[in-house]
OpenMM code with the backbone's topology and positions (N, CA, C; nanometers):
from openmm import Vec3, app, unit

residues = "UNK UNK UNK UNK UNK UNK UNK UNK UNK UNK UNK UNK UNK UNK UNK UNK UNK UNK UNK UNK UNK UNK UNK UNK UNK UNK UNK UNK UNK UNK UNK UNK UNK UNK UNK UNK UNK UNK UNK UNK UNK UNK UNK UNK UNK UNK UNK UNK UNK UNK UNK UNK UNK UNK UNK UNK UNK UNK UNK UNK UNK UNK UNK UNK UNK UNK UNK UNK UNK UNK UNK UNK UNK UNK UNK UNK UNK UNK UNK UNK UNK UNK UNK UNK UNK UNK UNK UNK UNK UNK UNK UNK UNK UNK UNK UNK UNK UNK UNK UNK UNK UNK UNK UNK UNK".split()
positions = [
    Vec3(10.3984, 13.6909, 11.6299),
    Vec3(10.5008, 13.7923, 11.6385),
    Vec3(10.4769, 13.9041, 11.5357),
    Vec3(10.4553, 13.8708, 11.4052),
    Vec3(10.4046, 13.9721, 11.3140),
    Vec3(10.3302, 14.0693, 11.3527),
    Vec3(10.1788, 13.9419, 11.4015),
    Vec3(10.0891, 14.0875, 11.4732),
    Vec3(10.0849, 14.1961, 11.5828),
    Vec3(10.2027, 14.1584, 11.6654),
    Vec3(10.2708, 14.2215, 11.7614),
    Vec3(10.3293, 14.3632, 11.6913),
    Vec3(10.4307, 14.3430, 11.5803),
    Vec3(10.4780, 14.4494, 11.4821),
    Vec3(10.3954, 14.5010, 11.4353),
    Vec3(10.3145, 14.4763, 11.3545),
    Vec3(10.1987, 14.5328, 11.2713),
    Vec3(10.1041, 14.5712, 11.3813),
    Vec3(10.0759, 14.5610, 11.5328),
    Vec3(10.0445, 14.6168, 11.6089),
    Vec3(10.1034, 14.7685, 11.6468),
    Vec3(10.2512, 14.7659, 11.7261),
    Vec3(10.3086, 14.8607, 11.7453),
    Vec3(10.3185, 14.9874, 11.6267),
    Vec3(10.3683, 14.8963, 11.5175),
    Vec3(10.3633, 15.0235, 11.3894),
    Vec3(10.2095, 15.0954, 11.3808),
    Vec3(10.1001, 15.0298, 11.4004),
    Vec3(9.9956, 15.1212, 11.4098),
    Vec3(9.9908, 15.2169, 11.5175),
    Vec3(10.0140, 15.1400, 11.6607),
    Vec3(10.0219, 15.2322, 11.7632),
    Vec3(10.1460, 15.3512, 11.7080),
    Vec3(10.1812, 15.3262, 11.6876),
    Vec3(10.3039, 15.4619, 11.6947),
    Vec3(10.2859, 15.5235, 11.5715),
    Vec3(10.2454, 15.5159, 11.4098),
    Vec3(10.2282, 15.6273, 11.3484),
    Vec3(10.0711, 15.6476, 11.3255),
    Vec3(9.9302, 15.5552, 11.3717),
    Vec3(9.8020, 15.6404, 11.4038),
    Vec3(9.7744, 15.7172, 11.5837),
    Vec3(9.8685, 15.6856, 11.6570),
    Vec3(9.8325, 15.7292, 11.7849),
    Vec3(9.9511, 15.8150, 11.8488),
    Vec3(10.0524, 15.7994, 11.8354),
    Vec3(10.1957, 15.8798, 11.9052),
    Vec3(10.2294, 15.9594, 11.8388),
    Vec3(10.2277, 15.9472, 11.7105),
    Vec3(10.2748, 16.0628, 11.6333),
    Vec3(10.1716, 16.1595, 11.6033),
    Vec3(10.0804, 16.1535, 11.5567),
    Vec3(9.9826, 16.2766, 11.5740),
    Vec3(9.9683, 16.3634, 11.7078),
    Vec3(9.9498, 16.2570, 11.8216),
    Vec3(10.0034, 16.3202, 11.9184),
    Vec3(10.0911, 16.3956, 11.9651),
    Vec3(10.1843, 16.3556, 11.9256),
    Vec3(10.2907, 16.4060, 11.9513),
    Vec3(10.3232, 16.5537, 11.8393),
    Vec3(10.2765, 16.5567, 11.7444),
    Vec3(10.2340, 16.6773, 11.6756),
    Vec3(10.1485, 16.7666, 11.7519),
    Vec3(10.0721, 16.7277, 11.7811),
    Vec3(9.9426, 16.7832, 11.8506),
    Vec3(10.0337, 16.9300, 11.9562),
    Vec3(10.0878, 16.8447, 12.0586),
    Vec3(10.1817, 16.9506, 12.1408),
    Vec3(10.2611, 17.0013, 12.1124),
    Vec3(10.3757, 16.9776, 12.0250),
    Vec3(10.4931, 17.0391, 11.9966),
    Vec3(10.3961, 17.1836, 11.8603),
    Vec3(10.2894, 17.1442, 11.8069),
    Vec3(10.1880, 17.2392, 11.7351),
    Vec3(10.1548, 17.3494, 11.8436),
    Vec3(10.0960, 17.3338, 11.9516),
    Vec3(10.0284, 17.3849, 12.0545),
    Vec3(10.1499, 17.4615, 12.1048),
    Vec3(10.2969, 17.3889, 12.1544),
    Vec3(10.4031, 17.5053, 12.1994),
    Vec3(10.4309, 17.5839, 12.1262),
    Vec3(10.4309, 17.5894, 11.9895),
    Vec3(10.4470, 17.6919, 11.9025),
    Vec3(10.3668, 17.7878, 11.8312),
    Vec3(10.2404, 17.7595, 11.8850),
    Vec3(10.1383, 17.8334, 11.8542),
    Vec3(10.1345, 17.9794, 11.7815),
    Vec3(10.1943, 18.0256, 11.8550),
    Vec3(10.2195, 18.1938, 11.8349),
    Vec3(10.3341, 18.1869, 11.6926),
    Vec3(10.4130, 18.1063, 11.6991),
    Vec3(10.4484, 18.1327, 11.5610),
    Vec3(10.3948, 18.0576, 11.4328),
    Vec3(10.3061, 17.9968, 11.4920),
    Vec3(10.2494, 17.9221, 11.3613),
    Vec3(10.1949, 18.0238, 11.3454),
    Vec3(10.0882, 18.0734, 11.4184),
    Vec3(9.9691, 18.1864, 11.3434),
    Vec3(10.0832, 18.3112, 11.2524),
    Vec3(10.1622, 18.2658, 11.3166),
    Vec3(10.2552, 18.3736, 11.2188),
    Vec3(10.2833, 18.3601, 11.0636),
    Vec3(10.2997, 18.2275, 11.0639),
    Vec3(10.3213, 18.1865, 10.9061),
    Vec3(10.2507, 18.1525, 10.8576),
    Vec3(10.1027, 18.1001, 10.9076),
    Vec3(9.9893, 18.1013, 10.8630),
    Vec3(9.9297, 18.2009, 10.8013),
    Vec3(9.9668, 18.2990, 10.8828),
    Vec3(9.9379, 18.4637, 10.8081),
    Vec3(10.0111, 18.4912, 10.7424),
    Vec3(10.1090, 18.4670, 10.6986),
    Vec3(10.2436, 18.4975, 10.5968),
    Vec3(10.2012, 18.4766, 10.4628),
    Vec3(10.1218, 18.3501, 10.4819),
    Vec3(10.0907, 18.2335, 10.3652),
    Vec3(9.9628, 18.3073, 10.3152),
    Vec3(9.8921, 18.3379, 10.4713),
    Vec3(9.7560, 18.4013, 10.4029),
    Vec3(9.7440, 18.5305, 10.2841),
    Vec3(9.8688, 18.5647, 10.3587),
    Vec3(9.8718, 18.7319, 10.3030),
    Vec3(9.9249, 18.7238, 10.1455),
    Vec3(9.9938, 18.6193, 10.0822),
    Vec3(10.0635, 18.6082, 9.9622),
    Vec3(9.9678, 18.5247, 9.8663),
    Vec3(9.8526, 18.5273, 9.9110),
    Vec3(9.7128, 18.4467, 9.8324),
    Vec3(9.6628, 18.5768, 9.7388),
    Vec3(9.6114, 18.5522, 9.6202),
    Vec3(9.5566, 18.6249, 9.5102),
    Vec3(9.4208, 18.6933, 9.6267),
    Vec3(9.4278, 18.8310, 9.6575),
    Vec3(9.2880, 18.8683, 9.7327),
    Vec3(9.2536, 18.8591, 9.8594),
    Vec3(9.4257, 18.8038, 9.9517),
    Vec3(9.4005, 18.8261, 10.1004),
    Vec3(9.5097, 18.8694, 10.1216),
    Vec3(9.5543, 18.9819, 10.0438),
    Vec3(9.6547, 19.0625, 10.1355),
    Vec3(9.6424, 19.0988, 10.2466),
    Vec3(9.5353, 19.1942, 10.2660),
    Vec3(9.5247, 19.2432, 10.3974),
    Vec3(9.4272, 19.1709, 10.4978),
    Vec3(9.3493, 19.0750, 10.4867),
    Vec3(9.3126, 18.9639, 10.5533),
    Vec3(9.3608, 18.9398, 10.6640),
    Vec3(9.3576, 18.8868, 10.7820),
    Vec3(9.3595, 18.8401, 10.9052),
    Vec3(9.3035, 18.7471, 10.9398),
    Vec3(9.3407, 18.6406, 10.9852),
    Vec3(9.3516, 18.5024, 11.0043),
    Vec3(9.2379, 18.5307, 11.1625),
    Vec3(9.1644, 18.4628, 11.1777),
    Vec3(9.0777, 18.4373, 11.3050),
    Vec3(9.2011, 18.3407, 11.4146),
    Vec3(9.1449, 18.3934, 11.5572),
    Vec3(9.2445, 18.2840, 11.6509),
    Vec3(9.2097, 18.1200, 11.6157),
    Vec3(9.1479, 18.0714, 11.5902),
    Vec3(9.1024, 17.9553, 11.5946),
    Vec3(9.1719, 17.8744, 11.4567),
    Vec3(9.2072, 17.9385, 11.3925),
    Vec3(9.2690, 17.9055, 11.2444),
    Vec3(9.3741, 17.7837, 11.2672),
    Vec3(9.4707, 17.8671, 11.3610),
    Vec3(9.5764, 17.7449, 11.3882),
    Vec3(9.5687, 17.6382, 11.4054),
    Vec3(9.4264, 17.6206, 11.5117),
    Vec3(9.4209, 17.4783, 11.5490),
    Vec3(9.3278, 17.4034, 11.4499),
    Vec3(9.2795, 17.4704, 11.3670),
    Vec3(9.2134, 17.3852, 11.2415),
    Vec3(9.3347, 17.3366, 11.1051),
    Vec3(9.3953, 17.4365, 11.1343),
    Vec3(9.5256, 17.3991, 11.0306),
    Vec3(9.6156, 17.2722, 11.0934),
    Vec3(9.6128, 17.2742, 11.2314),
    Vec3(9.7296, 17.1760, 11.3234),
    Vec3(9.5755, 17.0393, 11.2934),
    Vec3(9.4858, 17.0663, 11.3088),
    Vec3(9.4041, 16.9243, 11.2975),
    Vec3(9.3712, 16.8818, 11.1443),
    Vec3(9.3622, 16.9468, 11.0596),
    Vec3(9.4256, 16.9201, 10.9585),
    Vec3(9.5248, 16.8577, 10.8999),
    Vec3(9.6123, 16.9127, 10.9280),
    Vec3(9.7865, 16.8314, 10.8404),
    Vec3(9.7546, 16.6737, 10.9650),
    Vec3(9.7305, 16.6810, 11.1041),
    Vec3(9.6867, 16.5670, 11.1550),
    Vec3(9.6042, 16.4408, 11.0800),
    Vec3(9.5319, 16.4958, 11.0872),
    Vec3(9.3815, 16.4154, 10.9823),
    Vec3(9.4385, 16.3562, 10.8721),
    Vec3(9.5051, 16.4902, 10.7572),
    Vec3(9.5780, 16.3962, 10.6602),
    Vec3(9.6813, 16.3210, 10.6748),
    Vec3(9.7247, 16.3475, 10.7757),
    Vec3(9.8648, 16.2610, 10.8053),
    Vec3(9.7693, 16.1023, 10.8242),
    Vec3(9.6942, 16.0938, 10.9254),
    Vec3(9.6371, 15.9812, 10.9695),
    Vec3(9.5529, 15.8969, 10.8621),
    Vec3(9.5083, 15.9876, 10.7760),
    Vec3(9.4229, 15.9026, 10.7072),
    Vec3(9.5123, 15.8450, 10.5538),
    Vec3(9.6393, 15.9134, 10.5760),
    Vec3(9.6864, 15.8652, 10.4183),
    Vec3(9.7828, 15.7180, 10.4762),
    Vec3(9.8111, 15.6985, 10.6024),
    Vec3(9.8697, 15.6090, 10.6622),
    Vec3(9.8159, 15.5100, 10.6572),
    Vec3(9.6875, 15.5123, 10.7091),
    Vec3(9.5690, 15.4343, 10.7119),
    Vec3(9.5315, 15.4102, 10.5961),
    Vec3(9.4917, 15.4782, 10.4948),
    Vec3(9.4853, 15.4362, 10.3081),
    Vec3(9.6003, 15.3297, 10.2612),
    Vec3(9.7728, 15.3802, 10.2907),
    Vec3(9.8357, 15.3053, 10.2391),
    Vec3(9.8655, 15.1522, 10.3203),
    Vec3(9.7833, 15.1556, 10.4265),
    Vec3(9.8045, 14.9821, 10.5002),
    Vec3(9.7016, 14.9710, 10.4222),
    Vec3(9.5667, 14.9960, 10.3739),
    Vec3(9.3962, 14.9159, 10.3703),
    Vec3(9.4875, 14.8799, 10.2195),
    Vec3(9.5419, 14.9670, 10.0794),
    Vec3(9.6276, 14.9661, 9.9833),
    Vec3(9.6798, 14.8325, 9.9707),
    Vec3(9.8043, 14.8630, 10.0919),
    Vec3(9.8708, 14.7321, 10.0207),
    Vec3(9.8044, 14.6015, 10.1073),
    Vec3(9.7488, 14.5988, 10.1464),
    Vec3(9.6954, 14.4993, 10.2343),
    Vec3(9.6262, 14.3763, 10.1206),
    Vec3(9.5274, 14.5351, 10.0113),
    Vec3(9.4249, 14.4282, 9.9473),
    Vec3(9.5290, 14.4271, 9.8023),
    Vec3(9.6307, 14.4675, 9.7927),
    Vec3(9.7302, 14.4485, 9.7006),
    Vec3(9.8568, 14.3117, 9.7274),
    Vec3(9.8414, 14.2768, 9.8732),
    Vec3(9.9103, 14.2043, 9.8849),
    Vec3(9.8264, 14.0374, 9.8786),
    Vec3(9.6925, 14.0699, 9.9305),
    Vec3(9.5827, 13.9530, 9.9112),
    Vec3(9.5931, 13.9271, 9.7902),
    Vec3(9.6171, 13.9955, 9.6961),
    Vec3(9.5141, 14.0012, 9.5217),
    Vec3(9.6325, 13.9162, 9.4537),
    Vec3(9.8096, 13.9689, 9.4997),
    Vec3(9.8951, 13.8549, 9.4819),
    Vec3(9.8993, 13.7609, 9.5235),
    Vec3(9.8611, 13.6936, 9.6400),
    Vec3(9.8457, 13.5859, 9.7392),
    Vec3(9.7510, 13.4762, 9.6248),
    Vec3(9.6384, 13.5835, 9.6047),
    Vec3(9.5128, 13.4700, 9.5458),
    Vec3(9.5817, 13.4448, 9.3825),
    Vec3(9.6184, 13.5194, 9.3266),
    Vec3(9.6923, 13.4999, 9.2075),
    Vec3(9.7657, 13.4032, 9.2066),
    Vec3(9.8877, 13.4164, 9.3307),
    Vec3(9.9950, 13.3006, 9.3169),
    Vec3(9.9124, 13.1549, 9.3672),
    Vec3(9.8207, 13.1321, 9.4131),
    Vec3(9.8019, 13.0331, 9.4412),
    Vec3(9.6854, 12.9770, 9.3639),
    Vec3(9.6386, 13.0538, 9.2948),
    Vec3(9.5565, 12.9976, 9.1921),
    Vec3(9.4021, 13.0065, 9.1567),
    Vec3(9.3845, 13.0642, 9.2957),
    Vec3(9.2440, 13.0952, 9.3372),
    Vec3(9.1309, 13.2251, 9.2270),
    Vec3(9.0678, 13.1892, 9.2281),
    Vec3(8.9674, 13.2809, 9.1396),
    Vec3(8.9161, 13.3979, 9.2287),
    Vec3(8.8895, 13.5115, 9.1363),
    Vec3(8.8250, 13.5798, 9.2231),
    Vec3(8.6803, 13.5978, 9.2669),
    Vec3(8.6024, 13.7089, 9.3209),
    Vec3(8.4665, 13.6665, 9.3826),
    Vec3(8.3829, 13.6695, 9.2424),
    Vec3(8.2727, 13.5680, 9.2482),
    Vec3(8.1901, 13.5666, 9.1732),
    Vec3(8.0791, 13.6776, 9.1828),
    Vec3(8.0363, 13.6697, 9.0343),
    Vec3(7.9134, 13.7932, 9.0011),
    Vec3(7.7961, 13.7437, 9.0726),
    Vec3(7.6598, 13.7908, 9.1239),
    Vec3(7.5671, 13.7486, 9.1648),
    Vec3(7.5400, 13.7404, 9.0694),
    Vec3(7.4471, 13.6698, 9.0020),
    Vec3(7.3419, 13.5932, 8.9035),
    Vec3(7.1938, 13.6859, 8.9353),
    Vec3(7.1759, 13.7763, 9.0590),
    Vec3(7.0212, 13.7551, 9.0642),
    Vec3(6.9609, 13.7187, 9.2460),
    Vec3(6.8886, 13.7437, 9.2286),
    Vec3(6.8393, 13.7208, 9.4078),
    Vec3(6.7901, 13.5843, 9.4108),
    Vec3(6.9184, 13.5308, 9.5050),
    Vec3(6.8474, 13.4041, 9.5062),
    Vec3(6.9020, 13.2958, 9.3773),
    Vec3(6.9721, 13.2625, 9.3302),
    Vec3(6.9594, 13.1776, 9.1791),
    Vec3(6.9408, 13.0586, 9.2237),
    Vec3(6.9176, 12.9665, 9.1574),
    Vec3(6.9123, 12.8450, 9.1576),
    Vec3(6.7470, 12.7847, 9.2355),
    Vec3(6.6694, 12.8969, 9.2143),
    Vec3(6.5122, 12.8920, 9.3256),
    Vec3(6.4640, 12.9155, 9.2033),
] * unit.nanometer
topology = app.Topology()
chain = topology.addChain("A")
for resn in residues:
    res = topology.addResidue(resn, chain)
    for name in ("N", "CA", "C"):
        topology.addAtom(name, app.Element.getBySymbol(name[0]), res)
């Protein structure tokens, strides 16, 4: 049952929600490039600058990307944070150093 949950929660904030950014990004297109240029124009040396068409959708795959990958950081996070208590509470040692190629030959 867990992995069922810990299933769905992946499906829905690495796959539905970016998605779902993706279009509601795309219907608004025309005003993003708007505030994109807003933002551009109030930068030290791009006042008068102009944003290329293609900008938007590198900015919309962007905030995507980071969205996805900091989601994905904080499961791999607590995952090996939740192991490292697991092996603690139960007593277990952690991995040993190699010695060398091969020891005991």
């Amino acid at each position: 049952m867990i992995g069922l949950v810990v299933t769905l929660f992946l499906l829905i904030t690495l796959a539905f929600i970016p998605s779902y950014f993706t279009y509601w990004w795309a219907s608004r297109d025309a005003s993003a490039v708007k505030i994109i240029q807003s933002v551009v124009s109030h930068l030290p040396g791009f006042k008068h600058h102009t944003i290329q068409p293609y900008t938007s959708t590198r900015v919309r795959d962007a905030i995507s990307m980071g969205y996805q990958s900091t989601v994905f950081a904080v499961i791999i996070v607590a995952a090996y944070v939740n192991g490292e208590k697991r092996r603690r509470r139960l007593g277990q040692r952690g991995a040993d150093d190699v010695k060398g190629y091969l020891p005991g030959k």
